[in-house]
FIFIBA-739569 format. One record per residue (C-alpha): residue in one letter; chain; x, y, z. Coordinates in steps of 0.5 Angstrom, whole numbers, plus 500, padded with zeros to 3 digits. Layout:
{'a','A',{X,Y,Z}},
...
END
This chain:
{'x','A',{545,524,489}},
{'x','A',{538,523,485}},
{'x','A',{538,529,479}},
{'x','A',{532,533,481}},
{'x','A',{527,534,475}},
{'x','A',{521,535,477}},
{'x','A',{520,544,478}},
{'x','A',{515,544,481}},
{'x','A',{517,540,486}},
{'x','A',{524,543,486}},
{'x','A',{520,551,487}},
{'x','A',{517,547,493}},
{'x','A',{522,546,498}},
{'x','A',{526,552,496}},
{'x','A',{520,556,498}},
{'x','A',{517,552,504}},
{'x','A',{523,547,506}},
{'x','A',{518,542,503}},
{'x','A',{515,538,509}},
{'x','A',{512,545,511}},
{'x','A',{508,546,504}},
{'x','A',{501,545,507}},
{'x','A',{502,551,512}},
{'x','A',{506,555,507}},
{'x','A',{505,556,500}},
{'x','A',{507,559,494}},
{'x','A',{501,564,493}},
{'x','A',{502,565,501}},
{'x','A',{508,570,498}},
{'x','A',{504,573,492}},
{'x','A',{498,577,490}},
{'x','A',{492,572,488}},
{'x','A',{493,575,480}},
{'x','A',{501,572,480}},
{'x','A',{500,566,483}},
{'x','A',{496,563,478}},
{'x','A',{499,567,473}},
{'x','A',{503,562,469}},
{'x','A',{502,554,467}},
{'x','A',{508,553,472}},
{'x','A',{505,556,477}},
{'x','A',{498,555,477}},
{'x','A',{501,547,478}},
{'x','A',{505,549,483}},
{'x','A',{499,552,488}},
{'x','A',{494,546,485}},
{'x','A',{497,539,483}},
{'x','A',{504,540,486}},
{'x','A',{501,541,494}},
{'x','A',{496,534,494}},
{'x','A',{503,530,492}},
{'x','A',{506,533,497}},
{'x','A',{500,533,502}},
{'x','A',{500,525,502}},
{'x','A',{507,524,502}},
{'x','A',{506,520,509}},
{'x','A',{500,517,509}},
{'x','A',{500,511,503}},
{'x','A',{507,508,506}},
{'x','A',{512,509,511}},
{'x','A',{509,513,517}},
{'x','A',{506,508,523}},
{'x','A',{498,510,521}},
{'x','A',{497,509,515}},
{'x','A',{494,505,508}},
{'x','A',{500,501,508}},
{'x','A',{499,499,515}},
{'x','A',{493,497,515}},
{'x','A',{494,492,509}},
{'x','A',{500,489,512}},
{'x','A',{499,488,520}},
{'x','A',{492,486,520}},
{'x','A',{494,481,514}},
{'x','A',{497,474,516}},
{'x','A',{504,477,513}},
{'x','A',{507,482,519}},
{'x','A',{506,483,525}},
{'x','A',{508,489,531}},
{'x','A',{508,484,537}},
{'x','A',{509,485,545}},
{'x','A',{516,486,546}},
{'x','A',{516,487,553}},
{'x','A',{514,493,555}},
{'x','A',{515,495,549}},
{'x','A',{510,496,543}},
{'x','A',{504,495,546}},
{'x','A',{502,502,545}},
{'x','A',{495,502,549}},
{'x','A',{494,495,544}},
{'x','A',{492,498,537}},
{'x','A',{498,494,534}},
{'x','A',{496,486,537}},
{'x','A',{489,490,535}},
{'x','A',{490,490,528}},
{'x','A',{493,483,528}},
{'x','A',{488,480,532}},
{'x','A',{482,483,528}},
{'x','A',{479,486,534}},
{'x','A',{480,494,532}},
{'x','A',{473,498,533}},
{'x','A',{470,505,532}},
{'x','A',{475,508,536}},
{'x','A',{481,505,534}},
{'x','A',{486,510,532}},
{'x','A',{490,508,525}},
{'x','A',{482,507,523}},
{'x','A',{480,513,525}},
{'x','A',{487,517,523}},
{'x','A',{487,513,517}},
{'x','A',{480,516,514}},
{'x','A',{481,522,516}},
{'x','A',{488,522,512}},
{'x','A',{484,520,505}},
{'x','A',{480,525,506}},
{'x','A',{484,530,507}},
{'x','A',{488,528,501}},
{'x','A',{482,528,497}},
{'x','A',{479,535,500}},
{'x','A',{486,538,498}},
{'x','A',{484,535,490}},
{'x','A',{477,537,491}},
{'x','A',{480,544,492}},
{'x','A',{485,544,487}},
{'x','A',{479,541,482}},
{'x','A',{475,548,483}},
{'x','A',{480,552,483}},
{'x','A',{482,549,477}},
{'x','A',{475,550,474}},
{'x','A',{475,557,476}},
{'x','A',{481,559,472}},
{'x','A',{479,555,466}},
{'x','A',{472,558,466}},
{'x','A',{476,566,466}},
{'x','A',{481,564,461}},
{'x','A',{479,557,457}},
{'x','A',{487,555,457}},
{'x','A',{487,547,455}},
{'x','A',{492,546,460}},
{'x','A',{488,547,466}},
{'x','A',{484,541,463}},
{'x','A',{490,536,463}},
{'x','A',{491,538,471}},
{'x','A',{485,537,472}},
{'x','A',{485,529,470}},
{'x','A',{492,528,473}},
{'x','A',{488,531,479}},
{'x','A',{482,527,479}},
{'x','A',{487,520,477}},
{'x','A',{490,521,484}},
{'x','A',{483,523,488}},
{'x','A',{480,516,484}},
{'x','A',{485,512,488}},
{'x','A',{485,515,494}},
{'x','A',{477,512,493}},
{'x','A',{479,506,491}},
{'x','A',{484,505,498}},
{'x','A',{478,507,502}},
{'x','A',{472,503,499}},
{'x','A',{477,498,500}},
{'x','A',{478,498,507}},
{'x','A',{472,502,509}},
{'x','A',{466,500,504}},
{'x','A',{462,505,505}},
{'x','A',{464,511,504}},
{'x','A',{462,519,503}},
{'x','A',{463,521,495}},
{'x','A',{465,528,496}},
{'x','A',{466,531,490}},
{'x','A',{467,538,491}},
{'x','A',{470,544,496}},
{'x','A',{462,547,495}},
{'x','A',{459,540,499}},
{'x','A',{456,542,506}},
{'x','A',{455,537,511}},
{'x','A',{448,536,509}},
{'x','A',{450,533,502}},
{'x','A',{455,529,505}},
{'x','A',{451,521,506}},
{'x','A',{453,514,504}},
{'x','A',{454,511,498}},
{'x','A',{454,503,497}},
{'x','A',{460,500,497}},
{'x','A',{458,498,489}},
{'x','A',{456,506,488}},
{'x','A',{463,508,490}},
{'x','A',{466,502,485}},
{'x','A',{462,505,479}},
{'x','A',{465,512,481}},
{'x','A',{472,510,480}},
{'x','A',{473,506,475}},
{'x','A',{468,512,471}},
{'x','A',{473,517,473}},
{'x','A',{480,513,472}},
{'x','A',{476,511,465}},
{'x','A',{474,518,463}},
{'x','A',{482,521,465}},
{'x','A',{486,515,462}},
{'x','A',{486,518,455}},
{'x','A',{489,525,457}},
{'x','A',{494,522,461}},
{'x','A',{501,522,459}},
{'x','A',{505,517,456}},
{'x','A',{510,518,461}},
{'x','A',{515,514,466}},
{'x','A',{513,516,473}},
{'x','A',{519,513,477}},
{'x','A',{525,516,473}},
{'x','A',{528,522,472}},
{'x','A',{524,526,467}},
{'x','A',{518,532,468}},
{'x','A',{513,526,470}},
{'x','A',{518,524,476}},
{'x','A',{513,522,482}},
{'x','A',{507,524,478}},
{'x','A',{501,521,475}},
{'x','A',{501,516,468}},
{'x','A',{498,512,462}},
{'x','A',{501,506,466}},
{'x','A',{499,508,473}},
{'x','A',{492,509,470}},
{'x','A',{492,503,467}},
{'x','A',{494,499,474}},
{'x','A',{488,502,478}},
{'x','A',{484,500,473}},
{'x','A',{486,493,473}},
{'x','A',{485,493,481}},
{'x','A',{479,496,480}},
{'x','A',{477,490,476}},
{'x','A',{481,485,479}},
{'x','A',{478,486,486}},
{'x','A',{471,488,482}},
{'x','A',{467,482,485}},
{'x','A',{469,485,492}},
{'x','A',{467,491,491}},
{'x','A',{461,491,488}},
{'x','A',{459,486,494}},
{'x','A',{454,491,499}},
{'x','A',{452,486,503}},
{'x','A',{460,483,505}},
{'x','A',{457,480,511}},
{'x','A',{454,474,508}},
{'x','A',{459,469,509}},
{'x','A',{460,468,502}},
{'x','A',{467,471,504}},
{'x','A',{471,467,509}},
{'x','A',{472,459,509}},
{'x','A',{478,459,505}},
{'x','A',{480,459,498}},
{'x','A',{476,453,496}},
{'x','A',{470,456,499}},
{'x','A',{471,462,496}},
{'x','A',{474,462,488}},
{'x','A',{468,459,485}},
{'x','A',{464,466,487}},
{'x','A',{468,470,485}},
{'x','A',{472,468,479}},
{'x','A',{463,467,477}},
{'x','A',{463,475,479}},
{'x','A',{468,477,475}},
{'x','A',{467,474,469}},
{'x','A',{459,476,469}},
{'x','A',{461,484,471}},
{'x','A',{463,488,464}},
{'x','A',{468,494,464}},
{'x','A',{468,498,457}},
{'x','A',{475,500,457}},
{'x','A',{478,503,450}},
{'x','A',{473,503,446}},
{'x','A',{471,494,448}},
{'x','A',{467,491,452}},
{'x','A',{471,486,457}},
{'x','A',{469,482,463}},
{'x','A',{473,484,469}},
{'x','A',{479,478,469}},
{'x','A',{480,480,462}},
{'x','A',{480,488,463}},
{'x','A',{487,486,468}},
{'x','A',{490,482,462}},
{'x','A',{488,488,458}},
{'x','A',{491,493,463}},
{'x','A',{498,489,464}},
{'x','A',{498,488,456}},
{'x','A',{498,497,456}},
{'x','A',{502,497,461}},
{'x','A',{508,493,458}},
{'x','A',{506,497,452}},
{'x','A',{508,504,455}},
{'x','A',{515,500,455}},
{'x','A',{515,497,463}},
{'x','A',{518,490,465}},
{'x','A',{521,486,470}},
{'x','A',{527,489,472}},
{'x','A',{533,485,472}},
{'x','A',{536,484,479}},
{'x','A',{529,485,484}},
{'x','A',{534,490,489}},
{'x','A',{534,495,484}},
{'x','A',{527,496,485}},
{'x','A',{529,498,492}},
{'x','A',{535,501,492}},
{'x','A',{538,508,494}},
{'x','A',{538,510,486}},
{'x','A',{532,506,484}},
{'x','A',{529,511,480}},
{'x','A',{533,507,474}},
{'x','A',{528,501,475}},
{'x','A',{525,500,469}},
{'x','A',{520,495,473}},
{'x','A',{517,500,478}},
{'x','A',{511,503,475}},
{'x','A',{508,508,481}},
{'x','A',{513,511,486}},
{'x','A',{515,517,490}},
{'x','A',{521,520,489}},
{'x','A',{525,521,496}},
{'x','A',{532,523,497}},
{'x','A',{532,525,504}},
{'x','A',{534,533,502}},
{'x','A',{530,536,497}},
{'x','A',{524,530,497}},
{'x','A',{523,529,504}},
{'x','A',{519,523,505}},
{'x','A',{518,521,511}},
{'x','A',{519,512,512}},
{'x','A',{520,509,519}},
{'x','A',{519,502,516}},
{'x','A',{527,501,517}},
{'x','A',{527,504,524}},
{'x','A',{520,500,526}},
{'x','A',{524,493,524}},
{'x','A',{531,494,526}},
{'x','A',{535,492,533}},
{'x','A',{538,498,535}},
{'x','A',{545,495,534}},
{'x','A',{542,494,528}},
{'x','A',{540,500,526}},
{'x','A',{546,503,530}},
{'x','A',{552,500,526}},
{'x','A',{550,505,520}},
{'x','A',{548,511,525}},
{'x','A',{541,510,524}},
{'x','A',{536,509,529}},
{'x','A',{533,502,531}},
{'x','A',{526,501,534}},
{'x','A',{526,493,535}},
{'x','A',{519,492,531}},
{'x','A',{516,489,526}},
{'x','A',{517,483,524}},
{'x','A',{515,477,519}},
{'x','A',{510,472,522}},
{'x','A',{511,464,522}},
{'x','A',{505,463,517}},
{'x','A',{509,467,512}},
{'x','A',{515,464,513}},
{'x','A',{512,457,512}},
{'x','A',{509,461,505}},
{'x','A',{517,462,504}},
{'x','A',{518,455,506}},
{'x','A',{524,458,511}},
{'x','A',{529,453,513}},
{'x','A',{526,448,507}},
{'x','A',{531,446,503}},
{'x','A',{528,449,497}},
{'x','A',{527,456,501}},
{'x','A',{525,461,497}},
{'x','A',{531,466,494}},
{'x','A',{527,471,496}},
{'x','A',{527,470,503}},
{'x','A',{535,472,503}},
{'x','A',{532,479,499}},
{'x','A',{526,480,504}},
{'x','A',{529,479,511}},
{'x','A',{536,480,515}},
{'x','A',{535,474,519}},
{'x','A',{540,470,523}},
{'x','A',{548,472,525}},
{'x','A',{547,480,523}},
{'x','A',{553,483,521}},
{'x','A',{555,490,518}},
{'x','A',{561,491,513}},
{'x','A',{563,484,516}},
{'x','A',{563,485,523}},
{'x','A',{559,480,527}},
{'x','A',{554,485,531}},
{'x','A',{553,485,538}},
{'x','A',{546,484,541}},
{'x','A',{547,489,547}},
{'x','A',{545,484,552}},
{'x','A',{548,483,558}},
{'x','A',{549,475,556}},
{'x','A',{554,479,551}},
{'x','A',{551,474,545}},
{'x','A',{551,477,537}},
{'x','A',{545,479,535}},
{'x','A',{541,474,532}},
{'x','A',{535,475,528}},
{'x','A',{530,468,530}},
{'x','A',{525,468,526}},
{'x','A',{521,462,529}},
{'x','A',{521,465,535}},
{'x','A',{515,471,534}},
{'x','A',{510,471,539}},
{'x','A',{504,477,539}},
{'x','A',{506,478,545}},
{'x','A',{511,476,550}},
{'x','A',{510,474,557}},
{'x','A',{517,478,560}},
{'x','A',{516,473,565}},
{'x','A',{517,467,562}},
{'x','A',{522,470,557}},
{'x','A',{529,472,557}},
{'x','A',{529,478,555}},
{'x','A',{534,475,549}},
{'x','A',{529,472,546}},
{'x','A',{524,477,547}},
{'x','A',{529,482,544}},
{'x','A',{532,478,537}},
{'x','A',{524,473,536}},
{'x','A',{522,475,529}},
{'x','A',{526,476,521}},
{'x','A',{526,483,519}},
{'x','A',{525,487,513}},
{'x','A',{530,488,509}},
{'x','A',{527,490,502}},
{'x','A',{529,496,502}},
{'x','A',{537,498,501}},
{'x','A',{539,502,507}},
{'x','A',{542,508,507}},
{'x','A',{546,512,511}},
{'x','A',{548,517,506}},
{'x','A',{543,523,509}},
{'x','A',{544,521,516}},
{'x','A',{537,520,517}},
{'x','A',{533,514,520}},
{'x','A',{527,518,517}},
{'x','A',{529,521,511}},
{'x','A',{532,516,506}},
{'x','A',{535,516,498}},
{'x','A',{530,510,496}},
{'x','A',{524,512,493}},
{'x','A',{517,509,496}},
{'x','A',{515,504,490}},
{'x','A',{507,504,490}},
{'x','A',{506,499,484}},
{'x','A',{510,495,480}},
{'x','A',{510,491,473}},
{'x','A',{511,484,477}},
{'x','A',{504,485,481}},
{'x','A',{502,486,474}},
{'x','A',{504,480,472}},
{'x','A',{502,477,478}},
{'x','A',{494,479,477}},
{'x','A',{495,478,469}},
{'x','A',{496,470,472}},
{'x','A',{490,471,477}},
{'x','A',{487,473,472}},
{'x','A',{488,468,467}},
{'x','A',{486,462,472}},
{'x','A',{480,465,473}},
{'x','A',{479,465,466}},
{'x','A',{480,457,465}},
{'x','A',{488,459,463}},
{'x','A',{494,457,464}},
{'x','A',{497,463,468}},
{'x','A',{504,459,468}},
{'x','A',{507,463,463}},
{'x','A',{507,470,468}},
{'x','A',{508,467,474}},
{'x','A',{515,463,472}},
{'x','A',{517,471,469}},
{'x','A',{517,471,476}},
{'x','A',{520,466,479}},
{'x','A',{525,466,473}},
{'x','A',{527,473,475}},
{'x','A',{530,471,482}},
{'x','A',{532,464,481}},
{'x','A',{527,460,483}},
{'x','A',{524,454,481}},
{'x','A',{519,454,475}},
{'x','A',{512,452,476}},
{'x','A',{507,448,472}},
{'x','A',{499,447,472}},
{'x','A',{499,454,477}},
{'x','A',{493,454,482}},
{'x','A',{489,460,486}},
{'x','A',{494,458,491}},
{'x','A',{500,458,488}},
{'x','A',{498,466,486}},
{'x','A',{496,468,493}},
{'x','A',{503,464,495}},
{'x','A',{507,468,489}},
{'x','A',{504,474,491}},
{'x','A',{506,474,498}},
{'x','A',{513,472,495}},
{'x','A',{514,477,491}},
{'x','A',{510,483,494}},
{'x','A',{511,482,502}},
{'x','A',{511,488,505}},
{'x','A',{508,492,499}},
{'x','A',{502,494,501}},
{'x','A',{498,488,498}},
{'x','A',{497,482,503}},
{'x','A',{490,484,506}},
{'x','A',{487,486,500}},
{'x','A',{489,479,497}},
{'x','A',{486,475,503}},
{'x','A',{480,478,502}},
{'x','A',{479,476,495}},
{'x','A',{481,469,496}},
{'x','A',{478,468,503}},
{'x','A',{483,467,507}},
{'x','A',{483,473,512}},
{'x','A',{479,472,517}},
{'x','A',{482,465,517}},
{'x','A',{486,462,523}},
{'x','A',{493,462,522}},
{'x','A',{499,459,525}},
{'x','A',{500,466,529}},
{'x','A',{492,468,530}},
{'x','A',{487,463,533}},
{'x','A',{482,462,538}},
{'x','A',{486,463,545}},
{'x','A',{492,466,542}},
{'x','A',{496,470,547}},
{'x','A',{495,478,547}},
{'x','A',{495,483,552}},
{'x','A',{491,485,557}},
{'x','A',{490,492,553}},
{'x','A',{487,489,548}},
{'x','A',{481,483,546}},
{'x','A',{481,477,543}},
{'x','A',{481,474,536}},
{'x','A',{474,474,534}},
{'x','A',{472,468,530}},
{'x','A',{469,472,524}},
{'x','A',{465,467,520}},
{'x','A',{461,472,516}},
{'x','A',{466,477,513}},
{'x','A',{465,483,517}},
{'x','A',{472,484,519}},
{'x','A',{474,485,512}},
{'x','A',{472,491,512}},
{'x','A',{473,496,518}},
{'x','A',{469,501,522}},
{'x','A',{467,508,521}},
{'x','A',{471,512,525}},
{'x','A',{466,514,531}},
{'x','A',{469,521,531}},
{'x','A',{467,521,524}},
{'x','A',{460,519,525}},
{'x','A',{459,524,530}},
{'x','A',{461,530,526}},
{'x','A',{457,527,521}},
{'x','A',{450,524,523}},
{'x','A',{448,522,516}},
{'x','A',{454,516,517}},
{'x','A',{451,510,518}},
{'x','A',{456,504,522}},
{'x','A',{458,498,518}},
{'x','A',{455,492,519}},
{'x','A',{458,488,525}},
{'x','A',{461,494,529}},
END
């Protein structure tokens, strides 16, 4: 069991059962004048609320960033098992690249980040109001650690959405709610995590101390570096001209010339954008992250040791409950049963990412055995039974994967068992949970900032070898030499599969919108859902407006080619 250090978390849940917060909280009980009357407090009914508030809806429910990331990259896939997993097409959708205005995950994801962002808003003025009265310098600090957190929430939306309301205050009516250009919005964060960094703590947010789960000098640092990292994109208002799509040759020279003529003023120097990454990776190491020694302990049931993760969400499955489906999502039901969890049979590992791990090969990658169950699955040694009336063990095939199968021409073995499965994260039956486990959810983490520190020195005309063996070096694998921007886009995918990160980096490499093994003209799907468009603009790399938003809200205009 995790020590439980954070207070103000720890008076959450013993007054409200912790997932009840939003509807019930601390001042709910209490005159106005006693709810803010001490910093402890004042923290518990303003800034503990918007951590708990996203608990759901960065990585672990089934609509959300974490999904949009991975399932509409080249990486995973929710195929068609049957009768199962079609769920009125959203999921073949979402891979197939065909989502539109009305798409659900598009649609509950906005409306998620701006919930979220409403809750910081609203804590920002309540925090300013307080201030005004009684000028306490503490109400300042809360106020950059909300404001940290509201800038990254922007920087999820002006990733996938593009153009996007800034909303700034409680006070805004609908009137004042209009569009920035996506290069605006850019310009927006990077002021904002720029202008907190100074005030935020030299802390470690993933191990148990007063700063367990909550907002750093590492986490800012790491939101700035992929502020610039993606900076090229970003501030791209017109992503539709096709200077985005054909492959990573097509692409780079673009922009790796973007990024070095956008300037960051970051601590006083002025800095291109691939320097401010190696800059920002250099502060990090500098706030004492590293890798951590074995990758799994990055993941498992006590990893709030690791000296690797960066930003993460505390979760114990009791007093931090924070809901993850993502074993569920994967997991045979035999799989799953043998450790009294529940199983969906899901989520599975394309073919183009298992060539990328160079499956079956015999220099496969180490962290193929670290990132999938696949194969004979067993449990404490037992040879699992698949379930099946044919009586054969359940065996994971990883080459077998479809986006959706043909019930009729497949036996229901196959349909079943197609698909390596995500392993990354130790399960755990400690809880009793499916839902609620003991691993903390880890958002960023300090191999990521190696990786973009390489990245960003081959944009430069360096070597990034040095940062991209660390890596490797950690896991057993062979070294590289003379790394290219394909060997980058491929290590990150090694190392980070799963974790949130694969579409962003398809775009800024141009390959998102390209064809893979799994997703071409012609591919079988379901008939709920509709074709894969051949994009050869870049209008895919970014997703609709929500048609609901857009008709509360008539100053929102669509994105271009929806």
């Amino acid at each position: 069991m995790k020590k439980i250090l954070l207070a103000s978390l720890i008076i959450v849940g013993i007054l409200t059962g912790c997932s009840e917060f939003l509807d019930e909280n601390p001042k709910s009980g209490m005159p106005q004048e006693e709810a803010y009357k001490s910093s402890t407090l004042v923290y518990l009914n303003t800034v503990a609320s918007i951590y708990n508030s996203f608990s759901n809806y960065l990585y672990g429910n089934t609509d959300n960033i974490h999904y949009m990331q991975e399932f509409s990259s080249d990486a995973w896939v929710l195929p068609g098992r049957g009768a199962d997993w079609v769920d009125g097409g959203k999921h073949q959708s979402m891979f197939l690249h065909n989502y539109d205005v009305g798409h659900a995950t598009v649609e509950d994801t906005w409306n998620q980040m701006y919930e979220i962002i409403g809750n910081c808003n609203t804590a920002l003025d309540k925090l300013k109001e307080i201030y005004d009265e009684r000028g306490e310098d503490f109400l300042l600090e809360y106020q950059y650690e909300v404001r940290t957190i509201r800038a990254i929430f922007y920087y999820f939306l002006v990733d996938l959405y593009a153009r996007i309301p800034v909303v700034t205050s409680t006070q805004m009516t609908t009137a004042e709610v209009k569009q920035s250009e996506r290069s605006e919005v850019y310009e927006f964060i990077l002021e904002e995590l720029i202008d907190c960094l100074p005030h935020l703590a030299s802390a470690k947010c993933q191990n148990s101390g007063s700063y367990y789960g909550r907002m750093t000098k590492a986490i800012g640092y790491m939101a700035i570096a992929k502020m610039a990292l993606n900076s090229p994109i970003f501030t791209k208002d017109n992503w539709a001209d096709g200077t985005l799509v054909g492959g990573i040759d097509a692409v780079a020279n673009i922009v790796t010339e973007a990024g070095k003529n956008i300037q960051i003023t970051l601590d006083g120097v002025t800095r291109n954008a691939w320097e401010t990454v190696i800059y920002c990776q250099e502060q990090i190491a500098n706030e004492g992250y590293s890798l951590e020694s074995n990758f799994a302990n990055n993941f498992s049931k006590n990893n709030e040791s690791s000296v690797e993760n960066i930003w993460i969400q505390p979760s114990d499955g009791t007093t931090y409950l924070v809901y993850n489906a993502n074993q569920a999502r994967t997991l045979h039901p035999q799989h799953s049963g043998a450790y009294g969890l529940e199983g969906w049979n899901g989520a599975c590992a394309t073919l183009e990412q298992l060539a990328v791990f160079k499956y079956g090969e015999p220099d496969q990658d180490p962290r193929m055995d670290l990132t999938f169950f696949y194969g004979e699955i067993s449990v404490n040694g037992e040879v699992l039974s698949s379930g099946l009336n044919d009586g054969n063990n359940l065996v994971y095939n990883p080459l077998t994967v479809q986006v959706d199968f043909d019930a009729t021409t497949v036996d229901d073995y196959v349909l079943k068992m197609a698909g390596a499965r995500l392993a990354k994260y130790e399960i755990d039956n400690t809880t009793g949970s499916s839902w609620y486990q003991n691993n903390d959810k880890v958002y960023w983490r300090y191999a990521d900032a190696l990786l973009m520190a390489a990245e960003a020195k081959i944009r430069l005309g360096q070597s990034g070898d040095t940062e991209v063996n660390m890596v490797r070096d950690r896991v057993g694998a062979t070294q590289k030499s003379n790394v290219t921007l394909k060997d980058i886009l491929d290590e990150r995918l090694l190392e980070l599969s799963y974790e949130g990160m694969r579409r962003q980096d398809q775009v800024r490499f141009g390959t998102y919108t390209e064809p893979t093994l799994d997703r071409y003209e012609g591919v079988r799907h379901n008939v709920v859902t509709g074709d894969y468009p051949v994009d050869r603009t870049g209008y895919t790399t970014v997703f609709p407006i929500p048609q609901s938003v857009r008709e509360l809200n008539p100053n929102l205009t669509q994105n271009t080619g929806y």
